[in-house]
N, C-alpha and C positions, 0 to 999 in steps of 0.2 A: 872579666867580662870583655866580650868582642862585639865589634856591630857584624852583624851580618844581612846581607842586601840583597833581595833574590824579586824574582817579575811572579807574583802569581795572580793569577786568574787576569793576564794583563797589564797588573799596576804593580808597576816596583814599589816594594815595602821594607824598610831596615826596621832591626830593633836589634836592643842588648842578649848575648845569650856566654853562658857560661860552656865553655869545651863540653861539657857531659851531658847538656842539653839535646835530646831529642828532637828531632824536626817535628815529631807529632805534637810533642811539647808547648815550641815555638809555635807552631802553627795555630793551636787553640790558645797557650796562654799569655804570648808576647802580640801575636798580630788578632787574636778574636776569632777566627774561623772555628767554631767550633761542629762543623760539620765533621770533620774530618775525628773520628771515633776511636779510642783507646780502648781495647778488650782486652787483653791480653797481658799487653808489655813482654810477649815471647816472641813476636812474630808467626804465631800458629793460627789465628781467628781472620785475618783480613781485613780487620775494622778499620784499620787506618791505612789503606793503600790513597796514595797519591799518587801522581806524573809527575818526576825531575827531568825534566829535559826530554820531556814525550817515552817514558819509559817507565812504567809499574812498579813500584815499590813500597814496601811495607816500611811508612813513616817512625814507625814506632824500633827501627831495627838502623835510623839512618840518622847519626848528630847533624844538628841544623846547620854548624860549620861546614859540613860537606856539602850542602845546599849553597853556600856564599855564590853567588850569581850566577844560579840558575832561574830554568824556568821553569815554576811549578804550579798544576794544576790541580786543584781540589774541590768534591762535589759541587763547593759554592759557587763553581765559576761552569757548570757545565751546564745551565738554562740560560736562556735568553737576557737580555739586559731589563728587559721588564715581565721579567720570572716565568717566561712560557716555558715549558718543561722542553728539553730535548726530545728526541725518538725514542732513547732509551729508557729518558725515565719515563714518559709516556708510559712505555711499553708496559714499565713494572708497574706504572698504578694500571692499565688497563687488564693488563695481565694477573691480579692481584699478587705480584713478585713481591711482596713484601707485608708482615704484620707488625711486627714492632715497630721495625724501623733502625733497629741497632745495628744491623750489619748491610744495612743497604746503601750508604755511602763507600762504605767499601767494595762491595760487589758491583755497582755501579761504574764506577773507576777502573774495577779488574773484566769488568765484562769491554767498556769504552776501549781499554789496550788490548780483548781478541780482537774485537771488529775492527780494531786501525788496522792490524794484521793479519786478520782473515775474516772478510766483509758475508760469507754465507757458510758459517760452519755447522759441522752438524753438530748432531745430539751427544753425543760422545764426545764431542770435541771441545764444546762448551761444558761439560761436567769436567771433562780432563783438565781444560784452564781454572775451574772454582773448586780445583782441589785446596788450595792455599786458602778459601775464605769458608766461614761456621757460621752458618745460620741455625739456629735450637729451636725457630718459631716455623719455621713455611714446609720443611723436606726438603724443600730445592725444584722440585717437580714443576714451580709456576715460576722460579726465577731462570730456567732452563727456556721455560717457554717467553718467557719475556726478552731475553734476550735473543731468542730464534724470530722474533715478530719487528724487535728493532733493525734486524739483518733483511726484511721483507722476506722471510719465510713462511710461508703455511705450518701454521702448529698445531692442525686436526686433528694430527694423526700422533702428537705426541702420546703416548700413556702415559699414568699415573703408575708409580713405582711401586 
């Protein structure tokens, strides 16, 4: 076992992990966040994208060793400090971007690293980015639009697929 000591959502945290430990792992079963969602264990679903060092990646594909002091950000750090939703999540409750709820911590996180990137993207460009995440409940059709509404786009004109 190793300590490993990384700043998420602001607050540096260490705990114990073994070299073959998972950061998605770490993340829910050493530090408690269990926002941060395991689908997979292939890296195919997107359930568990985080931010290391302000950059997207699929937790579940990255040992928590490689994580040792960075900075990581995960769904539970991306509202307010007294739980007011972001724009984005906003968006996805008002947008009804989400029904279960399983893959929306991850799509959440993957749509937050277009928009750092490209603050008004289009309709294509936004499905092109959630190639990497699986939603089985919505189509996708209202988390397109959810995140076209977080960017202050008009999404009138989106159609239904």
């Amino acid at each position: 076992m190793s300590q490993v000591t990384m700043t998420v959502n602001g607050k540096q945290m260490s705990g114990d992990a073994e070299g073959r430990t998972l950061l998605s792992q770490f993340l829910r079963e050493t530090l408690g966040l269990t926002g941060t969602h395991v689908g997979c264990d292939t890296s195919q679903c997107g359930a568990c994208v985080v931010h290391v060092d302000g950059v997207a990646v699929k937790s579940c594909t990255m040992l928590a060793m490689e994580a040792d002091g960075a900075d990581v950000s995960t769904i539970e750090g991306q509202a307010a400090a007294d739980g007011t939703l972001n724009a984005l999540q906003q968006a996805f409750q008002d947008h009804h971007g989400l029904q279960c709820g399983f893959c929306t911590p991850g799509m959440i996180m993957s749509a937050a690293d277009l928009l750092k990137a490209n603050p008004k993207p289009t309709e294509a460009e936004v499905r092109h980015h959630l190639e990497g995440n699986i939603c089985r409940c919505t189509g996708y059709h209202n988390i397109v639009k959810a995140i076209m509404a977080a960017s202050g786009q008009d999404v009138s004109s989106i159609a239904a697929e």
